[in-house]
DONUBA-389377 format. One line per 3 residues: number of its first residue (from 1); their letters; for each residue x, z, y of C-alpha. Coordinates in steps of 0.25 Angstrom, whole numbers, m for minus. Layout:
<sites>
NUM) a) X Z Y | ...
</sites>
This chain:
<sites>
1) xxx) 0 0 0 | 3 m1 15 | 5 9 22
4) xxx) 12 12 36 | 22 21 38 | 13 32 43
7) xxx) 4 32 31 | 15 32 21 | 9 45 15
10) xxx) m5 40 16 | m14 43 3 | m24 33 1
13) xxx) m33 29 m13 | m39 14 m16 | m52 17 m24
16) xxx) m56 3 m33 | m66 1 m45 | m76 11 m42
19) xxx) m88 15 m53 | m101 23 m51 | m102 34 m59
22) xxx) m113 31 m68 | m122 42 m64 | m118 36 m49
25) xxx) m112 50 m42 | m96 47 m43 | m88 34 m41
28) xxx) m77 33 m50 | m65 22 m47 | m50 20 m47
31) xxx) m41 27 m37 | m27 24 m32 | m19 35 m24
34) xxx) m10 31 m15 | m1 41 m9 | 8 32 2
37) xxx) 5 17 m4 | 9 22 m18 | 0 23 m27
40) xxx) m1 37 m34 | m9 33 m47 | m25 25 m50
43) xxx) m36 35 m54 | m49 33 m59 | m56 43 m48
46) xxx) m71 48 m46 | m77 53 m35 | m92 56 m32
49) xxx) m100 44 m26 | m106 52 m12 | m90 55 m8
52) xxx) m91 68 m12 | m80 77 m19 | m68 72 m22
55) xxx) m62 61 m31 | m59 65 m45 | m48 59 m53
58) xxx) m53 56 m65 | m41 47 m72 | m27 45 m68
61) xxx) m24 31 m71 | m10 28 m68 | 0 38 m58
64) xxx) 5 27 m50 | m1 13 m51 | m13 11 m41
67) xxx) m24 3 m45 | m22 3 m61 | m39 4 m61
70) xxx) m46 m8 m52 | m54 m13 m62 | m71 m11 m64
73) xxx) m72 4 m69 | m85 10 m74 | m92 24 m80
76) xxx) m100 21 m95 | m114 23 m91 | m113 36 m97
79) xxx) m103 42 m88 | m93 46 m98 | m84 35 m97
82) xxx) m77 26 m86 | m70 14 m89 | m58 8 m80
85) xxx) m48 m4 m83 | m32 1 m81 | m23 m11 m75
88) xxx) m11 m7 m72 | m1 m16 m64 | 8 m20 m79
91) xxx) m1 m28 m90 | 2 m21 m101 | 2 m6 m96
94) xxx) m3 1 m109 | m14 8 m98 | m21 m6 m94
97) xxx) m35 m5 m100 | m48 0 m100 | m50 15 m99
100) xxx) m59 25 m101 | m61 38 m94 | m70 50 m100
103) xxx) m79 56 m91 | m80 67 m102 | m66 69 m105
106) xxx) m60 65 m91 | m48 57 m99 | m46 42 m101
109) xxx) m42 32 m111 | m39 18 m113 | m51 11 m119
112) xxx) m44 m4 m119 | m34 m11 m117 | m29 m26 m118
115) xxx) m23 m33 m128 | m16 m43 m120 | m3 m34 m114
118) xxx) m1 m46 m104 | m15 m44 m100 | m14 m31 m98
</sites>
């Protein structure tokens, strides 16, 4: 990122692929932390839909590389589940896929992945 020499501590966050909780009161998405134009890590976040309260963390995707979630994400209609696609930066990396968060036991796990390393 750009920033000028008196915003060279500035922190900022690029919110992208945002996706209605399915009982519509939180908004959950991807977050990239920036602390001084370098990126501090992607998250999946959540925060309630009227503003309230703060935003929650609820998966650390990667610790440095921004944007590794851009893709479509979405709950199961149930609620117990949200789906998100992993891309990092290098085709092959072993994280690239489709994950799975559990509501229920707040942990995630690779549900898919290509066959194709070039693909990614």
């Amino acid at each position: 990122m750009l920033l000028s020499d008196a915003d060279k501590d500035a922190s900022f966050s690029v919110d992208i692929a945002p996706a209605w909780t399915p009982d519509s009161a939180s908004i959950t998405f991807s977050r990239t932390e920036f602390q001084g134009g370098i990126s501090i890590g992607n998250m999946i976040a959540q925060i309630a839909a009227d503003g309230s309260g703060s935003v929650q963390t609820l998966v650390q995707v990667t610790p440095f590389e921004p944007g590794a979630v851009y893709f479509g994400t979405g709950w199961s209609p149930d609620g117990t589940a949200f789906y998100y696609s992993v891309s990092r930066a290098k085709p092959g990396d072993p994280d690239n896929g489709i994950w799975v968060y559990d509501a229920i036991t707040e942990t995630a796990r690779k549900l898919a992945t290509s066959d194709d390393a070039k693909a990614g």
